[in-house]
C-alpha positions in Angstrom: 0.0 0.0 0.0 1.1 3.3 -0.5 2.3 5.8 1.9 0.1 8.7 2.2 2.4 11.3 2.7 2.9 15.2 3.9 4.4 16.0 0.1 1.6 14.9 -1.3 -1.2 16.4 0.7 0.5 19.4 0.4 0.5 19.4 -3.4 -2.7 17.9 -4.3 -5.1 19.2 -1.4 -6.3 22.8 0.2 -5.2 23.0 4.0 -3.1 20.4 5.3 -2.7 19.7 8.6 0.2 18.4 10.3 1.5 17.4 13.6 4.2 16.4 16.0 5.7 13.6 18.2 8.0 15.8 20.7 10.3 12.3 21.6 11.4 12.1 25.2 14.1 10.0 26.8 11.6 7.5 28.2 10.0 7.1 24.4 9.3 3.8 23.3 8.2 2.5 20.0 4.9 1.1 21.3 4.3 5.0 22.2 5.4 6.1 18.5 2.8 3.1 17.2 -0.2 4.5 19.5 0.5 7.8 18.5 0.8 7.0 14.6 -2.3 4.8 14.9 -4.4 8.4 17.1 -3.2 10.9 14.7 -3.4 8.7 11.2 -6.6 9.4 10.2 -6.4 13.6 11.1 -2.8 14.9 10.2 -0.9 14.4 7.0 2.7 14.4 8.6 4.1 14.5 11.8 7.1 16.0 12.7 9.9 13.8 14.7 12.1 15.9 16.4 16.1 15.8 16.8 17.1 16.2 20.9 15.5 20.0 21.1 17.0 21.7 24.0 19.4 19.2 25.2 16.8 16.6 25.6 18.4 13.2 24.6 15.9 10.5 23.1 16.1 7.4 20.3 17.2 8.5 17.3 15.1 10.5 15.0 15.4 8.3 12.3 14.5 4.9 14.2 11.5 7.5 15.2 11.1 7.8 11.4 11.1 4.1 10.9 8.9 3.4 13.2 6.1 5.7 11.8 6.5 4.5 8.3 6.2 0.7 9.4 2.7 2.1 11.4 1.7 3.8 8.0 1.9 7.4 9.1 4.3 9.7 6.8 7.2 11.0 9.0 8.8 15.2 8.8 12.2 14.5 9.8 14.0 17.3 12.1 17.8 17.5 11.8 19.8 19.8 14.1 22.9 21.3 12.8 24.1 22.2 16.3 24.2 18.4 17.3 26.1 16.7 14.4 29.4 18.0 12.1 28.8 17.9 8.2 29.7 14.5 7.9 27.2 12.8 10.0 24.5 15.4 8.9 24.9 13.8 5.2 24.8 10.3 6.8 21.4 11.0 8.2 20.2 12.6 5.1 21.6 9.7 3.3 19.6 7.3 5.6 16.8 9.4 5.6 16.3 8.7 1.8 17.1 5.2 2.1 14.6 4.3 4.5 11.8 6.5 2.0 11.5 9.7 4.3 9.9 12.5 1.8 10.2 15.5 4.4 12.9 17.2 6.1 13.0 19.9 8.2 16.6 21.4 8.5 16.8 23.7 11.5 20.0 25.0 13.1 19.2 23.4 16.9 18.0 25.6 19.9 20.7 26.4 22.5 20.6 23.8 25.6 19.3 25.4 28.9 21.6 26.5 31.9 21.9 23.5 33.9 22.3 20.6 31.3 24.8 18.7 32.9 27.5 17.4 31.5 27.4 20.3 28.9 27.3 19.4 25.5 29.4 21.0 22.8 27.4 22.4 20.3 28.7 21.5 16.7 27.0 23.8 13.9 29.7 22.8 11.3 27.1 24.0 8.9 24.1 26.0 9.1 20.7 25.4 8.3 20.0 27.1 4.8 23.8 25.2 3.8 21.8 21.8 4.9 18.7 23.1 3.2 21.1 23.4 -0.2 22.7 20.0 0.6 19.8 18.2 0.8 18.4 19.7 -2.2 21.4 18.9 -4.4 20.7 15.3 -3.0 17.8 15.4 -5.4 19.9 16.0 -8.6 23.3 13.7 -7.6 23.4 11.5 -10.3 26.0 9.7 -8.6 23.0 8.0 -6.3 21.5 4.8 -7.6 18.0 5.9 -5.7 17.7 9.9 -5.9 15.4 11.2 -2.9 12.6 13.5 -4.1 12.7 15.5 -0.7 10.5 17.7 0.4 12.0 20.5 2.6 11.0 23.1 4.8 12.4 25.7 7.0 11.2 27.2 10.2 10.3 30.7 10.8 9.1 33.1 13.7 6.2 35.6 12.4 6.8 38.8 13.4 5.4 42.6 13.0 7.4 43.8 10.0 8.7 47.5 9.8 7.4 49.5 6.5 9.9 48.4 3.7 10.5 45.2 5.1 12.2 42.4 3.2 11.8 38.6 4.0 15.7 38.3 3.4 16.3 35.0 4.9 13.4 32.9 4.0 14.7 33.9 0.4 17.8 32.6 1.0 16.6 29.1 2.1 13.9 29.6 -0.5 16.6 30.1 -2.9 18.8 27.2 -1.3 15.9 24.8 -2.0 13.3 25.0 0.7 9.9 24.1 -0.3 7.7 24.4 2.7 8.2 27.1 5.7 6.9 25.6 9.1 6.4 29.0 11.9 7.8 28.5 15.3 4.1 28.3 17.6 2.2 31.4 16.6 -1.1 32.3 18.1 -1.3 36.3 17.4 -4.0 35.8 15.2 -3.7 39.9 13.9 0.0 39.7 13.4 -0.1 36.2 11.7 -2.5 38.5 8.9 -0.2 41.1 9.2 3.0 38.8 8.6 0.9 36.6 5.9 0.6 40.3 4.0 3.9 41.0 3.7 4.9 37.6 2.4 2.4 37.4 -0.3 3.4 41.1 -1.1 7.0 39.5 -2.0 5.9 36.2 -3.7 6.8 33.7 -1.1 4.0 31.5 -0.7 4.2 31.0 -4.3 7.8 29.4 -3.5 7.1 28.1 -0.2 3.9 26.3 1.5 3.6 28.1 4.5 2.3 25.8 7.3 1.6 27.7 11.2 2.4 26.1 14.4 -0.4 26.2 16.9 -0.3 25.3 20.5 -2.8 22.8 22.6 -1.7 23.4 26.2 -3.0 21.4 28.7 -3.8 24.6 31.4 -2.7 28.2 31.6 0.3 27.2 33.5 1.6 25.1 30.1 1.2 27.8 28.3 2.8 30.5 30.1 5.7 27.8 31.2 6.4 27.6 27.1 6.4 31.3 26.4 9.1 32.0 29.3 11.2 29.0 28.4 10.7 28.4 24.5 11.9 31.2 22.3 9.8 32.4 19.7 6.4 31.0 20.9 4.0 33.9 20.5 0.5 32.9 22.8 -1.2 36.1 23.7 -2.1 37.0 27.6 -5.5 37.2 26.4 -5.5 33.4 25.4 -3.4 32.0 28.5 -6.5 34.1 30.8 -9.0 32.5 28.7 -7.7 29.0 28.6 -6.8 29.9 32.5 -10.7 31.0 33.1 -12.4 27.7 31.9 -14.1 25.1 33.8 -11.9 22.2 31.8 -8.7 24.4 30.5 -7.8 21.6 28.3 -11.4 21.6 26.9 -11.1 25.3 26.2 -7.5 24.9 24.9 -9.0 22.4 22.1 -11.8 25.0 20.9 -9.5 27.8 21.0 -7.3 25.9 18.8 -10.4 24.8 16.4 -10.8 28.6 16.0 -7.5 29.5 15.1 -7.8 26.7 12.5 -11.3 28.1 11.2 -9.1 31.2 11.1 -5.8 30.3 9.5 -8.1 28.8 6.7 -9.0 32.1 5.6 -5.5 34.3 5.7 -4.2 34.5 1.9 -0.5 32.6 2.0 -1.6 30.2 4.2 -1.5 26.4 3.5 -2.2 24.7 6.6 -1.6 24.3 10.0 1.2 22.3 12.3 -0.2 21.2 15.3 1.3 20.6 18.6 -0.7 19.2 22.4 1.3 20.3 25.7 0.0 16.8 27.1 -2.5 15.0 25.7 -2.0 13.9 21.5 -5.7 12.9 21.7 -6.8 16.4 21.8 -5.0 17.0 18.3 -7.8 15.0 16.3 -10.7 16.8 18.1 -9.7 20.2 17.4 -9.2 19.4 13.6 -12.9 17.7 14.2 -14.1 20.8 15.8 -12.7 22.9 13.3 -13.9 21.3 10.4 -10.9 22.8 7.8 -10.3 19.6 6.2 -10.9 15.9 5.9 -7.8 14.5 7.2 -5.2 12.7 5.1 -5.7 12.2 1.1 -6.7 8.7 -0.2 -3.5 6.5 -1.1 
């Protein structure tokens, strides 16, 4: 049977959804087949990320391997601060062999004070120089197999000055990126306002752009990842709300199935990435709720 995959649905579809298994030390692959087997049916990729901020787990591409076998389409995250040039080739090298059809390049968040013993942070290359490598990968004749990847980039929305320029996502644009995931955004004006200035330069006619949003599991979640994450963006107004509610997870889901409804309509926008605090079970019922798509395309 064939794969339904992220590339695909983000081709041949309207808004694609997306999600995200944030891997832990204590991950097993049972949990990585219970979460492909909940989220299947709702998201057309999820993201398996590479040890963000310090946090040491089973390596991303045995994540990979796992989805794949449990007939979920894996986004594969590779970190340039945790591997030198050589070993980042390796993985992408593995990556196509075991038929992994997204990357996400990113140049790897700084480990917090405290991570004992104190890892050395590599960054032999950067991430638009991996974005490049990987998409020279697709034309190396050299290769018996040649990897049609698709590759994104992450970016954090912000309020542009008049005049602005999106400089950088050009230059991964131009290196080869095909799809721009946003670091957890949930300003729903300055998304618009963002959104504006990158249809005004032509972007999302290079790039899919795809929005991170956030499921916390109380207020406390989400005011714990705007102190401690960089570049989440959850307004006051939203943490007071969730922090208001009678169930706060409850409250979290519908605000999410709103910023869906919302997202759905902003020009530039393709889909939607979405990310649960706690519980991956609440990622299916806010796409339910929101009703912007029908899941996963046919095989």
């Amino acid at each position: 049977m064939k794969l339904k995959t992220f590339k695909d649905a983000s081709r041949t579809t309207g808004f694609v959804v997306s999600s995200e298994i944030f891997l832990k030390p204590e991950t097993t692959p049972e949990m990585i087949r219970e979460a492909a087997y909940l989220l299947r049916e709702h998201v057309s990729g999820v993201l398996v990320t590479d040890n963000q901020f310090g946090i040491v787990h089973m390596s991303t591409l045995a994540a990979a391997s796992l989805l794949i076998a449990s007939e979920m389409d894996p986004i594969v995250q590779l970190a340039c601060r945790n591997r030198n040039r050589i070993a980042l080739w390796g993985e992408l090298l593995g990556a196509a062999a075991l038929g992994v059809t997204s990357l996400m390049p990113i140049r790897g968040s700084r480990v917090p004070d405290g991570f004992e013993p104190r890892p050395k942070a590599v960054l032999d290359v950067e991430a638009t120089e991996l974005i490049a490598t990987a998409s020279k990968l697709k034309r190396d004749d050299r290769l018996r197999v040649i990897p049609d990847f698709f590759i994104g980039a992450q970016v954090t929305p912000h309020a542009p000055e008049p005049g602005w320029k999106p400089e950088k996502l050009t230059r991964k644009a131009d290196a080869g990126a095909q799809f721009v995931q946003t670091h957890v955004c949930m300003n729903i004006p300055l998304l618009r306002n963002y959104m504006q200035h990158l249809v005004a330069n032509g972007l999302p006619r290079r790039l899919s752009v795809f929005v991170a949003l956030a499921i916390p599991g109380s207020a406390d979640d989400a005011r714990w990842l705007c102190e401690n994450r960089p570049n989440i963006n959850i307004p006051p107004g939203i943490v007071r709300r969730i922090r208001q509610a009678a169930d706060p997870e409850q409250e979290s889901v519908r605000i999410c199935a709103e910023q869906l409804q919302q997202l759905a309509e902003i020009p530039g926008v393709a889909g939607a990435h979405v990310v649960a605090t706690r519980d991956l079970a609440t990622i299916p019922a806010a796409i339910e709720a929101s009703g912007v798509c029908k899941g996963p395309p046919a095989s």
